[in-house]
MARFIKE-458471 format. One record per residue (C-alpha): residue number from 1; chain; y, x, z. Coordinates in pm, 1 decimal. Example, Ala and Ser with C-alpha at 12.3 -4.5 7.8 and 13.67 -1.06 7.14 Angstrom:
% MARFIKE-458471
i_ch_v_u_w
1_A_-450.0_1230.0_780.0 .
2_A_-106.0_1367.0_714.0 .
//
This chain:
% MARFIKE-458471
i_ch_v_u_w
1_A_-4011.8_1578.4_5553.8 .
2_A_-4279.1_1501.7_5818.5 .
3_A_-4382.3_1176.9_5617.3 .
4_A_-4362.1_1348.2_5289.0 .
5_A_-4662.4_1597.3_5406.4 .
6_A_-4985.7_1377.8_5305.9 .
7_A_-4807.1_1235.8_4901.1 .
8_A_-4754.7_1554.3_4839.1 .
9_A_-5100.0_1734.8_4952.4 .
10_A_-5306.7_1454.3_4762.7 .
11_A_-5085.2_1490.8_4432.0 .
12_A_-5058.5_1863.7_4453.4 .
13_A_-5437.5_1832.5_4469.1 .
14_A_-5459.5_1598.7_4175.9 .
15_A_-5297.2_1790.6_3999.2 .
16_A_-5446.0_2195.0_4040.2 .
17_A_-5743.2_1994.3_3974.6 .
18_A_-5673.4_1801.1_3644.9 .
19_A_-5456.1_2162.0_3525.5 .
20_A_-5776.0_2378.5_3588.2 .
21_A_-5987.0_2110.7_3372.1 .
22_A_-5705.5_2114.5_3053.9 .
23_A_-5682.5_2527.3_3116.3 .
24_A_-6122.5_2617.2_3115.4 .
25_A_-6164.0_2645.7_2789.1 .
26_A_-5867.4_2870.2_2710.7 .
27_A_-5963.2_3072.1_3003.4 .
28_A_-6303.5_3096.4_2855.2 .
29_A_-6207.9_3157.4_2536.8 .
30_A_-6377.6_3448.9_2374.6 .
31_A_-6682.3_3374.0_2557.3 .
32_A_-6688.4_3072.7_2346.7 .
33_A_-6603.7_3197.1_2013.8 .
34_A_-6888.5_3478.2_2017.5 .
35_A_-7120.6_3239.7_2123.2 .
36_A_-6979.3_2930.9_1861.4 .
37_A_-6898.5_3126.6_1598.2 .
38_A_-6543.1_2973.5_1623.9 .
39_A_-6241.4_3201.3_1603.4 .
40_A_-6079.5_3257.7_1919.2 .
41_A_-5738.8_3198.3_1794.0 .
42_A_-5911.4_2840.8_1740.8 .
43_A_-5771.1_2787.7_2124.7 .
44_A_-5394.2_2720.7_2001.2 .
45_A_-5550.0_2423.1_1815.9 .
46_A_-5727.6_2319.9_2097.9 .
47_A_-5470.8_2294.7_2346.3 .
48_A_-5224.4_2144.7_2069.9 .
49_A_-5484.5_1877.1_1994.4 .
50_A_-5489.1_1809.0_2432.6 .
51_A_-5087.2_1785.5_2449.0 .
52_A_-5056.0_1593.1_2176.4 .
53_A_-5255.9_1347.1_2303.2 .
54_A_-5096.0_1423.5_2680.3 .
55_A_-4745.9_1278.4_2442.5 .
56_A_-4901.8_961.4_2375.3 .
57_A_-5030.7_887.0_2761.4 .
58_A_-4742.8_1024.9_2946.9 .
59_A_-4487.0_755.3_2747.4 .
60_A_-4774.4_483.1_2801.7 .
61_A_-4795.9_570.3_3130.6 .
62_A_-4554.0_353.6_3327.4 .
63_A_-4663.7_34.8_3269.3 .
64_A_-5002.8_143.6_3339.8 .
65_A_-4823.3_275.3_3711.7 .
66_A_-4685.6_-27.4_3759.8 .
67_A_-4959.1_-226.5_3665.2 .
68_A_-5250.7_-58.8_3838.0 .
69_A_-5094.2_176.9_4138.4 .
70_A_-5064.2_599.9_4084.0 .
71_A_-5362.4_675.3_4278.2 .
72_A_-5571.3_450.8_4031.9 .
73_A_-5437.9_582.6_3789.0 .
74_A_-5493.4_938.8_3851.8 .
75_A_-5868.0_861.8_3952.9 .
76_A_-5858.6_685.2_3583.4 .
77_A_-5757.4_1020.9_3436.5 .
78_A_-5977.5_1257.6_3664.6 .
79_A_-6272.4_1067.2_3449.8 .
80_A_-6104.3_1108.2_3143.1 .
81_A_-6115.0_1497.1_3168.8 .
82_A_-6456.9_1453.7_3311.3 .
83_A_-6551.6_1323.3_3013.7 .
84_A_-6356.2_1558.3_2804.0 .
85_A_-6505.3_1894.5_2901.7 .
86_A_-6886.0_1704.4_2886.8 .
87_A_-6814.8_1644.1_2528.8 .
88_A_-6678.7_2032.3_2515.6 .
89_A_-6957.7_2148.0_2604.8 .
90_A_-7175.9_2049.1_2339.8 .
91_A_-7042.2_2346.0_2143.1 .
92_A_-6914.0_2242.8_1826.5 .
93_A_-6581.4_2198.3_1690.3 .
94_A_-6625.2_1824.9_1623.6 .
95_A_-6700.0_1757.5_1970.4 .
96_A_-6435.2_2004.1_2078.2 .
97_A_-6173.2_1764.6_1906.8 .
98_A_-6312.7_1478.3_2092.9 .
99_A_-6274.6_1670.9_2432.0 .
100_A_-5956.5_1794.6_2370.1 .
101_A_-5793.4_1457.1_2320.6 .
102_A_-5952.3_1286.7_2606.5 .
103_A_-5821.6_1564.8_2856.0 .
104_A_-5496.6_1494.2_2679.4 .
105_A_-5512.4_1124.4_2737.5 .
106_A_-5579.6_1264.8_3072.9 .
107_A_-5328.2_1493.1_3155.5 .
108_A_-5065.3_1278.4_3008.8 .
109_A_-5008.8_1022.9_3326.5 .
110_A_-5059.3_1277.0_3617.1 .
111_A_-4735.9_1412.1_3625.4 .
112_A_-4565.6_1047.2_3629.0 .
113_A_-4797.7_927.7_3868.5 .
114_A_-4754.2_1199.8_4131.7 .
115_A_-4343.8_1172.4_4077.0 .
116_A_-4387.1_768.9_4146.2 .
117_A_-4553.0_880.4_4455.7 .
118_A_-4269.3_1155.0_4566.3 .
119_A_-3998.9_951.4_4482.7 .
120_A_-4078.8_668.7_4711.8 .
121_A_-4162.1_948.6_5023.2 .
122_A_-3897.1_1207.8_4943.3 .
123_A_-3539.0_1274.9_5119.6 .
124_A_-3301.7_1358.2_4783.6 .
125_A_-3160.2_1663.9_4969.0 .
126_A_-3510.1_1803.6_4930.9 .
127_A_-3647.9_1693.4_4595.7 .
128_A_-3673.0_2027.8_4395.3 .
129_A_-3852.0_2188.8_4676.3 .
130_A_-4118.3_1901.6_4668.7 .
131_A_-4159.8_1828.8_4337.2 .
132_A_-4150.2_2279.5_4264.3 .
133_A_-4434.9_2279.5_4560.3 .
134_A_-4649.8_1971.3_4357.3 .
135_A_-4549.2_2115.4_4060.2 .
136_A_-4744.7_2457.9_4190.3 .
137_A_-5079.0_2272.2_4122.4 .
138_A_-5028.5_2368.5_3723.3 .
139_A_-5039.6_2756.4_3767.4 .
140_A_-5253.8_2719.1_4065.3 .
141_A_-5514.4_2518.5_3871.2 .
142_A_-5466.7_2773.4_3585.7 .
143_A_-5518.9_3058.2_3872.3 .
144_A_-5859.4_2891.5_3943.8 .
145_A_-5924.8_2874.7_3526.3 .
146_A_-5861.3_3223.0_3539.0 .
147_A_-6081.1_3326.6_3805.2 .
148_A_-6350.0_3148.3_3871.4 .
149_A_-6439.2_3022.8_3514.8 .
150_A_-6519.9_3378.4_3377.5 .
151_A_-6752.0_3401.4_3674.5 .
152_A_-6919.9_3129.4_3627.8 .
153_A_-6934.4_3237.1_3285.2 .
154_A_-7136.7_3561.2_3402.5 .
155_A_-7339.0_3363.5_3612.3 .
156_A_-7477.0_3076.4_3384.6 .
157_A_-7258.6_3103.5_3042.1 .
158_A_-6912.1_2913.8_2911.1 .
159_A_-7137.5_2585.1_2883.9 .
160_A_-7191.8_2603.4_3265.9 .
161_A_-6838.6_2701.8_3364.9 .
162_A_-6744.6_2384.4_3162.5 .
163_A_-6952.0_2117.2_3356.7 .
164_A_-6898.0_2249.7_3693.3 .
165_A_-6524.3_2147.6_3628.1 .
166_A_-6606.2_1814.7_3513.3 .
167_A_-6860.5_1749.9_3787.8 .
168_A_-6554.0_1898.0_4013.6 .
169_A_-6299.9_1625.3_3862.7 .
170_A_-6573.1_1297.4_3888.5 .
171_A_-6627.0_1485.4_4319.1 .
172_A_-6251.6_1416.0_4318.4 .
173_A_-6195.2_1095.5_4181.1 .
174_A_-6450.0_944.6_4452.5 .
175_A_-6219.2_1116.0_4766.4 .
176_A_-5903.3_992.5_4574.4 .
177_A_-6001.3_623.3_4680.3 .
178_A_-5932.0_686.0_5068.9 .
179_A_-5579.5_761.1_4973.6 .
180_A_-5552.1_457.5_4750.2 .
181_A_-5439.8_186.6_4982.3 .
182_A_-5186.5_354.8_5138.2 .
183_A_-5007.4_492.9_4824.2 .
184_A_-5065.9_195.4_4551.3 .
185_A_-4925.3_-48.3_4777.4 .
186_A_-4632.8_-163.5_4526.3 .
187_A_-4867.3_-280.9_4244.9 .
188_A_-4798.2_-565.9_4029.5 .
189_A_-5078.3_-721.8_3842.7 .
190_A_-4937.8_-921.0_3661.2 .
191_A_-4718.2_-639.3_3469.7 .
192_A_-4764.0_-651.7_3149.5 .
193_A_-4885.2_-373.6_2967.5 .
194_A_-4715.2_-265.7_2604.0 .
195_A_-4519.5_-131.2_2357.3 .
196_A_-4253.1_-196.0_2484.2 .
197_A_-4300.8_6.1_2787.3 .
198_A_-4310.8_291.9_2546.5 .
199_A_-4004.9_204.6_2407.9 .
200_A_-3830.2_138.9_2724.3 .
201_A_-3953.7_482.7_2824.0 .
202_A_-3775.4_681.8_2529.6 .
203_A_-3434.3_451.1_2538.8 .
204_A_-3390.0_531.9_2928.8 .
205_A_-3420.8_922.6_2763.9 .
206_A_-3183.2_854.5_2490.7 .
207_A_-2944.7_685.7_2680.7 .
208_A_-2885.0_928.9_2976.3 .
209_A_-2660.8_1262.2_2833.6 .
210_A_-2825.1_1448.5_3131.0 .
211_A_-3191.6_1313.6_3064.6 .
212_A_-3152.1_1430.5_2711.4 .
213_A_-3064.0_1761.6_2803.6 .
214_A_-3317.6_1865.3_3024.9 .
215_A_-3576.3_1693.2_2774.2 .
216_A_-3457.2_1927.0_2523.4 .
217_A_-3460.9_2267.9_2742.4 .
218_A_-3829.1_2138.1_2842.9 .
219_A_-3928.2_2151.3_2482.4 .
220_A_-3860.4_2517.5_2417.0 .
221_A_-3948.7_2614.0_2792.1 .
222_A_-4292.4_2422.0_2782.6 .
223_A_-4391.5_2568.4_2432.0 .
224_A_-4326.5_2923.6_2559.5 .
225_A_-4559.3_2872.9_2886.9 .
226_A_-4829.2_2698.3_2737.6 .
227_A_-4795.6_3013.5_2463.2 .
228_A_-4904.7_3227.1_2827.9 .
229_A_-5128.8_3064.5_2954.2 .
230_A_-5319.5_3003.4_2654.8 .
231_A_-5332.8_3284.0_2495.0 .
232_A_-5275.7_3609.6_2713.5 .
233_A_-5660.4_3662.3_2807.3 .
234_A_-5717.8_3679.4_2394.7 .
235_A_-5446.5_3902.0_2361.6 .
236_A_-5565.0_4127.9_2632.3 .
237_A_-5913.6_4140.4_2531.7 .
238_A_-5836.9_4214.8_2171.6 .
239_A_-5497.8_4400.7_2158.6 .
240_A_-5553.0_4609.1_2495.2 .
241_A_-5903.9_4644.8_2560.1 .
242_A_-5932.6_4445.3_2874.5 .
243_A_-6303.2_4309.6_2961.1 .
244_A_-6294.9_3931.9_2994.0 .
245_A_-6307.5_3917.4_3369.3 .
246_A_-6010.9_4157.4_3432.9 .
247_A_-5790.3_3959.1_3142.4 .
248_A_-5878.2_3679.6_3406.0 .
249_A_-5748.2_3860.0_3661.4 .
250_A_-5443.0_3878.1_3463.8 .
251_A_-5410.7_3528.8_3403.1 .
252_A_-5446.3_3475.1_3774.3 .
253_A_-5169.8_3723.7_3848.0 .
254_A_-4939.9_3528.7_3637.4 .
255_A_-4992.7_3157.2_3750.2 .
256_A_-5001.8_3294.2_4096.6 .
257_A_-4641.0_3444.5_4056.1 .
258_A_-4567.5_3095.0_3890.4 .
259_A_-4704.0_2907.7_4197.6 .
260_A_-4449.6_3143.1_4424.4 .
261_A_-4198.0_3105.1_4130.9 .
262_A_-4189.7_2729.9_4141.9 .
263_A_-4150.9_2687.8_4535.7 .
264_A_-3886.3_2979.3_4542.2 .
265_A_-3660.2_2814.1_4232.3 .
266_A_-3679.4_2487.4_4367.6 .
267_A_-3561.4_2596.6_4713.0 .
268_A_-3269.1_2756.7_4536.8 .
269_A_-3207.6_2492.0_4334.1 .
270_A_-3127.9_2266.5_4659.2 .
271_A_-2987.4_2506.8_4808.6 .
272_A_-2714.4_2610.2_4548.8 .
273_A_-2718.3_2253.3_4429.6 .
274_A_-2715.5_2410.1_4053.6 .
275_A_-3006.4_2282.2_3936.1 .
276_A_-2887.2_2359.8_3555.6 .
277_A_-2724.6_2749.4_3646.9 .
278_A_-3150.3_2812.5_3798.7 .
279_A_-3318.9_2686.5_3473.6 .
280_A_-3053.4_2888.1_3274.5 .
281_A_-3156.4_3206.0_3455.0 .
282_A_-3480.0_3103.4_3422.9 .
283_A_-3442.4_3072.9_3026.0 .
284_A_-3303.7_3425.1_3045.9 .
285_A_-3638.5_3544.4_3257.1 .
286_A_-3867.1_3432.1_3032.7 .
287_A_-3675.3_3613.9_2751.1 .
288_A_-3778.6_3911.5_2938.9 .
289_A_-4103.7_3893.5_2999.7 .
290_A_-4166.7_3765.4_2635.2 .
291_A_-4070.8_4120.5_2568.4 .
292_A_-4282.1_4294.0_2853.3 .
293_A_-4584.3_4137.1_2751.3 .
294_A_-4498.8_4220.4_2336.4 .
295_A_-4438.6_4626.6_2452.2 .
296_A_-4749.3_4701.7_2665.0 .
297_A_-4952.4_4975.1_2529.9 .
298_A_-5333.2_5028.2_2633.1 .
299_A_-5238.9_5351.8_2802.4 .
300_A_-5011.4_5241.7_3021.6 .
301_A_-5110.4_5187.3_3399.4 .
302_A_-5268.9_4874.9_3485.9 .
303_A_-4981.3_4823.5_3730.4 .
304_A_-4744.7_4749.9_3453.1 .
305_A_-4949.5_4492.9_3329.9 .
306_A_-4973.1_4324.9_3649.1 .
307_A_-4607.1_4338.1_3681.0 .
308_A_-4538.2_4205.9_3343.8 .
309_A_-4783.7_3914.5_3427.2 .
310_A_-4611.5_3854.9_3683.5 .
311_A_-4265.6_3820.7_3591.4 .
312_A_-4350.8_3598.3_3277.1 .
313_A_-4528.2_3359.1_3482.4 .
314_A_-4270.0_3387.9_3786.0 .
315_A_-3985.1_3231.9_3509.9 .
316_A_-4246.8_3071.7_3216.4 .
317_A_-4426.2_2887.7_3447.8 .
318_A_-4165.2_2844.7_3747.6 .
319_A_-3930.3_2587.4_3627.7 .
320_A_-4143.5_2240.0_3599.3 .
321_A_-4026.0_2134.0_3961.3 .
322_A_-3659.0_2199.5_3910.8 .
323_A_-3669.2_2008.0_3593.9 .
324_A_-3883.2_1698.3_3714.4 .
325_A_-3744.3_1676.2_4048.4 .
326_A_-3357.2_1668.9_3809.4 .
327_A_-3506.7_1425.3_3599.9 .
328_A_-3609.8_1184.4_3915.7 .
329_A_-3219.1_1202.2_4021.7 .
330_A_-3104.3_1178.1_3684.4 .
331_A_-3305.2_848.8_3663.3 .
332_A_-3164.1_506.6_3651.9 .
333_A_-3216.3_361.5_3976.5 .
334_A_-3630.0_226.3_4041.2 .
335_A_-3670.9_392.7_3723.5 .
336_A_-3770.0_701.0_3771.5 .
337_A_-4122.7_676.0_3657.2 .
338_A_-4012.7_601.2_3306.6 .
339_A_-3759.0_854.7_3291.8 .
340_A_-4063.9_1080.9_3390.5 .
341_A_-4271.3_989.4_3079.5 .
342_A_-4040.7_993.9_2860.1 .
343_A_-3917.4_1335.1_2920.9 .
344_A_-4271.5_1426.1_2942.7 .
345_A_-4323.0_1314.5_2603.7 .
346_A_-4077.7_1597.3_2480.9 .
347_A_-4198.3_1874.2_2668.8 .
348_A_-4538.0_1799.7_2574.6 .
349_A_-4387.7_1809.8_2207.8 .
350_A_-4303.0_2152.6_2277.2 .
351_A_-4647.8_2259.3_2405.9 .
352_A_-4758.8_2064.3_2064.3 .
353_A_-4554.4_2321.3_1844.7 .
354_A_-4558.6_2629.8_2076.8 .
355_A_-4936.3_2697.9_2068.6 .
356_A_-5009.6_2658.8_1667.7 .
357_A_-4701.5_2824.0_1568.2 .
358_A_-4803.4_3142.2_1766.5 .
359_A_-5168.0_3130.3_1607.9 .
360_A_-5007.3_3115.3_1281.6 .
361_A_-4778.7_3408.7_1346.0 .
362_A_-5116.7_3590.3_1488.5 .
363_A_-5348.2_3445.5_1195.0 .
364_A_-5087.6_3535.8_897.4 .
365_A_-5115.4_3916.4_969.2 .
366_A_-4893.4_3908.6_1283.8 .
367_A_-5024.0_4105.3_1619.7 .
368_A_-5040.2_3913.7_1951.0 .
369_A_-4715.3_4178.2_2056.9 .
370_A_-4539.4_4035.2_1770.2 .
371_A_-4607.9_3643.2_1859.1 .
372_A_-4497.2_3729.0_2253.5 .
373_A_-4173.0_3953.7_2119.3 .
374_A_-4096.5_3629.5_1902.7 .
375_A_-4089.2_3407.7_2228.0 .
376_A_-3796.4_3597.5_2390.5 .
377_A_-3549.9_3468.7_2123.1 .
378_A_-3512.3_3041.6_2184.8 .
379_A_-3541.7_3098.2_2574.8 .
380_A_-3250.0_3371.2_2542.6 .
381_A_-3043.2_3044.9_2333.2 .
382_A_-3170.0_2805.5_2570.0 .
383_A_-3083.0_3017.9_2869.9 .
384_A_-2683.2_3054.4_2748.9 .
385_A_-2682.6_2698.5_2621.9 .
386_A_-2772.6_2600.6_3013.7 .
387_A_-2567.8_2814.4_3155.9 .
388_A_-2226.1_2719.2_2949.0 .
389_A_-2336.4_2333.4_3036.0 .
390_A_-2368.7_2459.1_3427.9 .
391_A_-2020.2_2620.5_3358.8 .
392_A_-1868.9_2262.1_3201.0 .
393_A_-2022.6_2055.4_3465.4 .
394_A_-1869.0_2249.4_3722.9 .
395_A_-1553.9_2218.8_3601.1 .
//
């Protein structure tokens, strides 16, 4: 484990980093729209338009991996969402389009980068506890979204709060290159760079029964906790009366109980040696805080809210490390970098669909309760499904 302790700070890094960047502008989001004029429920679009484009770069990604080295890589999509949130910030939805894709192509590779890293550094026995603890750089760089971009807001506007994370992503990309000789030492340049690497990506996926099934629960899981993250603040404001910095506060509460989440589920999950029977109970947790988060009332206690926050984004947000570290095992043998993106591919699918499905529920005379209350029913399904393949594995 001693050896594992510098891959995994430097891609736990990479990754809070390049998670905050794809989550300011939904942490932000009402700001924006009363200073736009672009409805807030806009967001869903937004972040659909960034995974979709996170789909295309995650199954591209290999080749690039092998090509260029993971740390060059990850500087190469640092940039990207530099670039992204500059082009955000001018303010108008054209522009927003642009952004959103380019912290999509961004976003994409990260993940598969960071697991090329961990594989090579990584005892097996201890896998979901290091990919769950990189893995905590999502809600953790969603924590940082939620707190410190309404600030900044206060301080200097949305437009500010923007650029400050972009200028933080190009400060980042300059101290990756110390790192970069030590971790991109199996390059090949003279891998070629495809189609086919796409291809080869989604056959390894289709041609694995236990890759397939994990890429399926990610779908439904994924599309549930990018439904959180992107849209509790709105629903807070709006539909309980929150100001924006306390809905923040909120949103902080959450991906922090995700960051403890991931780190406790993947230390089960080797411990147990059930990594299927944790994800199933985690299907059935999200279930219930879908529900929490549909029945709070504005005069109930703050506490209640915190608590539902909490256990939403303890199980919503908690079970990317179990899965990817399942999917590295599951992985034909040197090929666990493809098997990454092209499981990727799927769960980004389900952010894809999660996101404008719940704005249409909210925009077609639905509340924000009734879009959360709706989320409790595939994670329930997915839940049992999981736990009757657990039960069939084990015997």
């Amino acid at each position: 484990m001693r050896n594992s302790w510098l891959p995994l700070g430097a891609t736990l890094s990479f990754q809070a980093l390049i998670s905050m960047a794809a989550l300011t502008i939904p942490a932000i989001a009402p700001a924006i729209s009363s200073d736009a004029n672009i409805p807030a429920s806009y967001v869903g679009l937004f972040i659909a338009l960034v995974y979709g484009a996170s789909m295309a770069s995650s199954v591209a990604s290999g080749d690039l991996i092998r090509k260029l080295g993971a740390v060059r890589v990850t500087q190469i999509c640092l940039l990207l969402c530099a670039a992204g949130l500059g082009l955000s910030a001018v303010g108008n939805i054209p522009f927003f389009v642009a952004g959103a894709i380019l912290l999509g192509a961004g976003y994409g590779p990260i993940t598969p980068a960071s697991s090329h890293v961990l594989v090579k550094t990584t005892p097996r026995h201890l896998m979901s506890l290091v990919f769950s603890v990189k893995q905590t750089g999502v809600p953790l760089g969603g924590a940082l979204a939620g707190v410190l971009a309404p600030l900044l807001v206060l301080a200097g506007g949305w437009r500010l709060a923007v650029l400050a994370v972009g200028a933080g992503c190009i400060g980042v990309c300059a101290l990756a290159q110390a790192v970069r000789g030590q971790f991109d030492d199996d390059i090949d340049p003279k891998w070629r760079v495809g189609a086919r690497g796409v291809s080869r990506s989604l056959r390894i996926v289709a041609s694995v029964p236990a890759l397939r099934r994990l890429a399926a629960s990610s779908f439904l899981f994924s599309a549930v906790q990018l439904c959180l993250v992107t849209f509790l603040v709105t629903y807070l404001t709006r539909g309980l009366g929150m100001s924006l910095v306390q809905a923040g506060l909120m949103l902080a509460v959450a991906q922090g109980a995700g960051v403890v989440g991931r780190i406790v589920w993947g230390a089960l999950a080797d411990r147990c040696g059930r990594p299927l029977l944790v994800l199933a109970g985690l299907g059935g947790g999200m279930a219930l805080g879908a529900l929490a988060m549909a029945l709070l009332a504005p005069t109930w206690p703050q506490l209640i809210t915190v608590l539902a926050s909490a256990l939403f984004g303890a199980t919503a947000i908690g079970w990317n490390g179990v899965y990817l570290a399942e999917v590295a095992r599951q992985a034909p043998a040197g090929q666990a970098v493809e098997a990454t993106g092209g499981t990727l591919f799927f769960t980004f699918f389900g952010v894809l669909v999660g996101p404008p499905l719940f704005a249409l529920v909210v925009e077609s005379g639905g509340s924000y309760a009734l879009a959360f209350g709706l989320l409790a029913v595939p994670t329930l399904v997915c839940g049992a499904i999981l736990w009757a393949q657990d039960r069939g594995s084990r015997r």
